[in-house]
C-alpha positions in Angstrom: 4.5 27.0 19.8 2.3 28.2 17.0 -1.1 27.6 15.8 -0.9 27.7 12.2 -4.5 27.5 11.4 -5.2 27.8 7.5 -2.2 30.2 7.3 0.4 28.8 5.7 3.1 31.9 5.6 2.9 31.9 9.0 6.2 30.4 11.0 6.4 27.0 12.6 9.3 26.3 15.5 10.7 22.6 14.4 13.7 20.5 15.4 15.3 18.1 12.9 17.0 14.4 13.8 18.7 12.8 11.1 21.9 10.8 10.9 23.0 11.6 7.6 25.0 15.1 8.0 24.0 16.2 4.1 20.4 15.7 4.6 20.3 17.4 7.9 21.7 20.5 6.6 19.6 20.7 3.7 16.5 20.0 5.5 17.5 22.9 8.0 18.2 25.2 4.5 14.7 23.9 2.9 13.2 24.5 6.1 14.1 28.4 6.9 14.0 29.4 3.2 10.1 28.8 4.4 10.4 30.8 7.5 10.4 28.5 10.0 12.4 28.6 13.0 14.7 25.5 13.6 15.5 25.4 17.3 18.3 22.3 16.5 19.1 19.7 14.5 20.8 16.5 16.0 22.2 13.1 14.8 20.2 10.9 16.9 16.4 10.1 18.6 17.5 10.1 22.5 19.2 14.0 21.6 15.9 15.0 20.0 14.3 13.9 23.0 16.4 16.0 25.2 16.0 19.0 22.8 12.3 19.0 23.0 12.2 18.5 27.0 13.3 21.8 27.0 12.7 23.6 23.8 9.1 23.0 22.6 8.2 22.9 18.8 5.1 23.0 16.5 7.0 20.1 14.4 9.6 17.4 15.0 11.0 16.2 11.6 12.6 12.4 12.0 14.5 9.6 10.3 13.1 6.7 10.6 16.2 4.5 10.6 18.6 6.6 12.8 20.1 5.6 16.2 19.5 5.0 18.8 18.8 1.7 17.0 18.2 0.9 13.0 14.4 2.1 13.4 15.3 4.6 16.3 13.1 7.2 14.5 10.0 5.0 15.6 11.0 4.4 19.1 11.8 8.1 19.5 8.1 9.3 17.9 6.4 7.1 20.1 8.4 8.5 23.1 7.3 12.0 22.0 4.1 11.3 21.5 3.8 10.3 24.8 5.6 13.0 26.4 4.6 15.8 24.1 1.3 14.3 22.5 0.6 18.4 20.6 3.5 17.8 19.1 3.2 17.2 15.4 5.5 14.0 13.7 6.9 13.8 10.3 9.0 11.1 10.1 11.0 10.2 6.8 12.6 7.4 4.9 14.7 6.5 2.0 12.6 3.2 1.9 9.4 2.6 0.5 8.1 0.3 3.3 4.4 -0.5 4.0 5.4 -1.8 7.6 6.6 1.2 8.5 3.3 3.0 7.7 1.7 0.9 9.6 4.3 1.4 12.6 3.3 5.1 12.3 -0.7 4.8 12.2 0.2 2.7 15.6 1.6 6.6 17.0 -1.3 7.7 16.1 -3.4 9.4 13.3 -3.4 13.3 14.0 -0.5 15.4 13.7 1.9 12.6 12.1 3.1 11.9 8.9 5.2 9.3 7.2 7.0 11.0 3.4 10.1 9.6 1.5 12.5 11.2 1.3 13.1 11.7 -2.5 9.4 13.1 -2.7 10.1 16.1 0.3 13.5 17.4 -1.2 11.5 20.7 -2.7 11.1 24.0 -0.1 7.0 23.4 -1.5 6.6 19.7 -0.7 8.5 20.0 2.5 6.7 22.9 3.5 2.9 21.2 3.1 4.0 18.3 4.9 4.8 20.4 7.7 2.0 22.7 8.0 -0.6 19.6 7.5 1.3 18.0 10.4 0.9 20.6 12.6 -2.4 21.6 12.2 -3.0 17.8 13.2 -3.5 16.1 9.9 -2.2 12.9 8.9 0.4 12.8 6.1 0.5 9.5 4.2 3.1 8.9 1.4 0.8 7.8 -1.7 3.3 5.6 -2.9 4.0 3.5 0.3 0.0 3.6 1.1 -0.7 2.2 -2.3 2.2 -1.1 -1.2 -0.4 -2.1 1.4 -3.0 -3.1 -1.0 -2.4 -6.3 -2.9 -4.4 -7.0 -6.2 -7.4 -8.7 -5.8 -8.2 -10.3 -9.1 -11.8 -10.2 -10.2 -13.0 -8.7 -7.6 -16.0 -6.4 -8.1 -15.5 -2.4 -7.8 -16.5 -1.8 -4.1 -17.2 2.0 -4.9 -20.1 2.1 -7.5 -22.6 3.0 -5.0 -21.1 6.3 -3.6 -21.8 9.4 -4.7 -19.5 12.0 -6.4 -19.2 14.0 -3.0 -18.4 11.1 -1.3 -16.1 9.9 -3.9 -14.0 12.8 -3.3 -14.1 12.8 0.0 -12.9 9.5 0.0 -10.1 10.1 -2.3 -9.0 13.1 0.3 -8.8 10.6 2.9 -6.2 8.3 1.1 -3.9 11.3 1.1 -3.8 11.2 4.6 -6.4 14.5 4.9 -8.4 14.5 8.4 -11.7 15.7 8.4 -10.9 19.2 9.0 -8.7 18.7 6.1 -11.3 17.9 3.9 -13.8 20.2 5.4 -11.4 22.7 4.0 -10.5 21.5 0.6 -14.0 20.9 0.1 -15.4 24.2 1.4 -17.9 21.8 3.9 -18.9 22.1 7.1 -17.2 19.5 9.6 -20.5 18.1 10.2 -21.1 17.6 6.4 -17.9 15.9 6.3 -18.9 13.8 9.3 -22.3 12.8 7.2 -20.4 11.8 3.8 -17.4 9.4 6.3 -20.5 7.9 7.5 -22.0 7.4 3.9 -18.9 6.2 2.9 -18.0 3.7 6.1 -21.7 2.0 5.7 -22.0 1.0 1.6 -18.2 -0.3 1.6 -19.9 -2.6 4.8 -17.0 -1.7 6.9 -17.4 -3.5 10.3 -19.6 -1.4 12.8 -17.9 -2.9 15.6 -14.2 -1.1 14.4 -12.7 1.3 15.8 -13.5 5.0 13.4 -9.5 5.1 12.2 -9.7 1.3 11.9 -12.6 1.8 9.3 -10.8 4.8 7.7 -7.5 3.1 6.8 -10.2 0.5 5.8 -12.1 2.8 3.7 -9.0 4.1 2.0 -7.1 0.4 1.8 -10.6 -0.5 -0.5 -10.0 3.5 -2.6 -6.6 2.2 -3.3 -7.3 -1.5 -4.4 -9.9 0.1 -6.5 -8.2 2.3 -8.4 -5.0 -0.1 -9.4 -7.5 -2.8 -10.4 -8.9 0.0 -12.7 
């Protein structure tokens, strides 16, 4: 396995499991035209399972609705997760489905990602996904993020008080960036990072008594509602 750090030209090892023949050979194309190694691709979540028992990978790229079952992409991340928790997740879907993102933040919310389909069909979109995933971000599609906020007439903009920084930092964390993610885009230190999340948890009055990824996905469920009221 590799540790891609902030290098992005250097080469991941990733498996593939999706049902759909077409798809799985393109992704496997996409996927070595950006020099990655692709150890196998299979049609289902119990061979990907056996694949990585004895073939390791910096990436395992999933269907969501595959077999074993009609989500079997879910029940197989959780599996690896379990079994091979420095394993990074990107699981896929023709379907624009907020419970599904929610399924995934269930996994976990480091080295995962959720994408559709139709938005990961380029060598560059495919290829970001990837490395954010394995250098343990969170990847969230920004179109089935923004189905889990419902409009909230008249209500007030909850993000007035924060400063710029913390404005963009909090618009960094409703793409799915982890702090080490930001700390990068931003050219900040982690612990300046840290400092602005804090900022940010305590003037939206998130609950002190949440979990810190309960408040995040609070933190960015407000960011979205914001901006489509706007």
């Amino acid at each position: 396995m590799t540790d891609p750090g902030d290098d992005e030209s250097a080469p991941l090892t990733v498996a593939v499991a999706e049902d759909g023949a077409l798809f799985r050979e393109g992704l496997v194309l996409l996927l070595e035209a950006t020099g990655h190694t692709v150890v196998g691709a299979v049609d289902d979540g119990d061979k990907l399972v056996t694949l990585l028992g004895h073939t390791p990978v910096d990436v395992a790229v999933l269907d969501i609705r595959m077999p074993p079952e009609p989500d079997g992409g879910l029940v197989t991340a959780r599996r690896l997760r379990e079994l091979h928790p420095k394993t990074g997740l990107l699981l896929l879907s023709h379907y624009a489905e907020a419970h599904y993102l929610m399924e995934v933040l269930k996994i976990g919310t480091e080295a995962i990602g959720y994408r559709l389909k139709d938005r990961i069909s380029s060598a560059d979109a495919l290829r970001d996904s990837v490395y954010r995933v394995a250098r343990g971000e969170i990847v969230i599609e920004p179109l089935v993020a923004g189905q889990l906020v419902g409009r909230a007439a008249g209500q007030p903009d909850e993000l007035g008080s924060l400063t710029g920084r913390e404005a963009e930092v909090l618009r960094l964390m409703a793409e799915g960036r982890s702090n080490s993610g930001i700390a990068r885009e931003l050219f900040l230190s982690p612990k300046a990072v840290e400092k602005n999340v804090a900022a940010i948890f305590s003037k939206l009055n998130l609950p002190t008594d949440a979990t810190s990824h309960h408040r995040r996905v609070l933190a960015v469920l407000t960011y979205l509602r914001a901006r489509r009221e706007r």
